[in-house]
N, C-alpha and C positions, 0 to 999 in steps of 0.2 A: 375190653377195658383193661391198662395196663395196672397192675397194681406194686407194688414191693419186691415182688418174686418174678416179676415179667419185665426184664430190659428191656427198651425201646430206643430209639435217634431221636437227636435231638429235635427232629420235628414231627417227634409224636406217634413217626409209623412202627411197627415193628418190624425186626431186621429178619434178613434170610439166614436159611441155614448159610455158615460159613463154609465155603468148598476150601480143597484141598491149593494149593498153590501150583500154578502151571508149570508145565516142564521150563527150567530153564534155559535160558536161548544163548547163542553165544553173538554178542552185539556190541562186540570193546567198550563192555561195563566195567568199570571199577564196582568192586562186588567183594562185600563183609560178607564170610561163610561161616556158621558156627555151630555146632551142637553148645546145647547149652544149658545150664543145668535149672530150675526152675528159684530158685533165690540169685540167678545171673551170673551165674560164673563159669567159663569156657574151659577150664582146667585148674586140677585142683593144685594144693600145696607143692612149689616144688616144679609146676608145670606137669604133675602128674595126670593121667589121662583113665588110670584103670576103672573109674566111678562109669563108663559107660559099657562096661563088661555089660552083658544082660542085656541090654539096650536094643529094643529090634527096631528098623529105622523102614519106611517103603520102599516095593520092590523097585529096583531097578536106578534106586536115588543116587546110588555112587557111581555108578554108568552115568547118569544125567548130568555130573560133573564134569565129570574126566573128561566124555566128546566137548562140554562148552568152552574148559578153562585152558587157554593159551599159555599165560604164564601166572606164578605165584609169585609174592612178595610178603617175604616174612621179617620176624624183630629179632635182634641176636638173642634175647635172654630163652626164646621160643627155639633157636639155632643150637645155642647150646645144650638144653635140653634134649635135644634130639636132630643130633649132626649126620643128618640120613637121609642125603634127595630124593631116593627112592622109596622113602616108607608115605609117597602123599597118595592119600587115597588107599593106600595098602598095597602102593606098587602099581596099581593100575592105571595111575597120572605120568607121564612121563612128558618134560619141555623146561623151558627156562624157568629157574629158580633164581631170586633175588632176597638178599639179607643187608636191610640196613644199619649199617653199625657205626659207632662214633668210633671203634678202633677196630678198621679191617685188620691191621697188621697183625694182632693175635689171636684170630680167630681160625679154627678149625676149618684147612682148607677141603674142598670135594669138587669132584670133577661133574661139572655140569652149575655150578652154582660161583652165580656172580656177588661178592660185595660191595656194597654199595654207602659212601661215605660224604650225602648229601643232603640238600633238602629235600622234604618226602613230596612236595609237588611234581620236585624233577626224576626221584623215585618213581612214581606213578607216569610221569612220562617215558619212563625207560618203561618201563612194566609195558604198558600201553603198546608201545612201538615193536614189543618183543613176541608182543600177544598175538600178532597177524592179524587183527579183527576179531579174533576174538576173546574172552572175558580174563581181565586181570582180579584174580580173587587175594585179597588180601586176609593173612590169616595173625597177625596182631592185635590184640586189643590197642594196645600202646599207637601203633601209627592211624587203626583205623581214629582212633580218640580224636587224634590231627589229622585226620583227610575230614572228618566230618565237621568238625570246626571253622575250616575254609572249606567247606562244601564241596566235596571233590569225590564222595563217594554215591556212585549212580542205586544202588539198592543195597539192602540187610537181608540174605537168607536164613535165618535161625531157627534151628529144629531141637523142641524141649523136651528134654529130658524127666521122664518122674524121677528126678530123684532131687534132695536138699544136700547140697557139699556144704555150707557156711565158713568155708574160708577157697582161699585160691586165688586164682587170676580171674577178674571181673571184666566181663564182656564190655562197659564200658564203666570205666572209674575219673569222676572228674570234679571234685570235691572244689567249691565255691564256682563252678563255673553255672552258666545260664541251661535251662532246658533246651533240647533238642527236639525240633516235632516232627513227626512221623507220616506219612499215610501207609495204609494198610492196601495192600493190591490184591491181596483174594476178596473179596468181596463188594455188598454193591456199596457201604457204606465207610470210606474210607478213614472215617475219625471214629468207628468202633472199635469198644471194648472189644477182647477175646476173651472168650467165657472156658475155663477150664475146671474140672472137677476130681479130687482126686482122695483115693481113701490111704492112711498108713499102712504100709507091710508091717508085719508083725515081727519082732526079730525073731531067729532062730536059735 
């Protein structure tokens, strides 16, 4: 019998333990990639990134990237931030890089990285084309906000972070606009909740 404290689906049964997410494939997905912090924010103030010092993530999960991801397309305020094609993945990603910007002309050029001064569909078609088959990961909040909009983004990988930033760059930020709905792919019940539980660190 389900009571207060025992979540259930909406028809009544009770849900399975939820597995781990499968490896992912490389299948020229358009693919949102994000560690992300647990009040939703991909990076903090500034574009700063150090809140995942600490952070231990599964084995092998940056490997899982790097062989699936063809090419990357990122937002200039993300470029500027950190005008470094080789720091993706920690150096361990190496392939075409794309940066869409309303002004190529003053931006930080690097060798290996194209910019790109278009509409993000045709963005995503360059990505796409660049990727070989396999998966273009986009790493903006800002464009992914517009691929998902016009429907253009094939999956959301996002891996949560214990920790609370409350300010920064929000994974997705879209103030007045309509909800976006989801299915959930680890598990059998794809309009379930994920149940997380978490105690405070104490400062030091």
């Amino acid at each position: 019998m389900a009571t207060a404290e025992t979540p259930h689906s909406p028809d009544g049964t009770f849900p399975t333990y939820l597995p781990d997410t499968e490896p992912q494939t490389a299948a020229g997905k358009v693919l949102l990639h994000f560690s992300m912090s647990l009040d939703g924010f991909v990076a903090g103030p500034e574009h700063s990134m150090d809140w995942l010092t600490g952070i231990s993530s599964r084995p092998g999960v940056v490997e899982e990237y790097v062989e699936t991801t063809g090419a990357v397309l990122g937002g200039r305020q993300g470029w500027d931030a950190y005008p470094e094609p080789g720091a993706v993945y920690g150096g361990a990603w190496q392939g075409p890089l794309f940066v869409l910007t309303h002004h190529p002309e003053d931006a930080k050029q690097a060798e290996g990285v194209t910019f790109l001064s278009c509409d993000v569909a045709e963005a995503v078609r360059i990505g796409l084309e660049a990727a070989g088959g396999k998966n273009l990961e986009v790493f903006s909040p800002t464009i992914g906000r517009q691929l998902l909009e016009r429907g253009l983004v094939d999956e959301i990988d996002l891996h949560i972070a214990p920790v609370l930033l409350g300010d920064g760059v929000r994974f997705f930020d879209n103030p007045g606009g309509v909800p976006i709905r989801l299915e959930l792919l680890n598990g059998s019940d794809r309009t379930a909740e994920v149940n997380l539980r978490y105690h405070p660190v104490a400062k030091s």
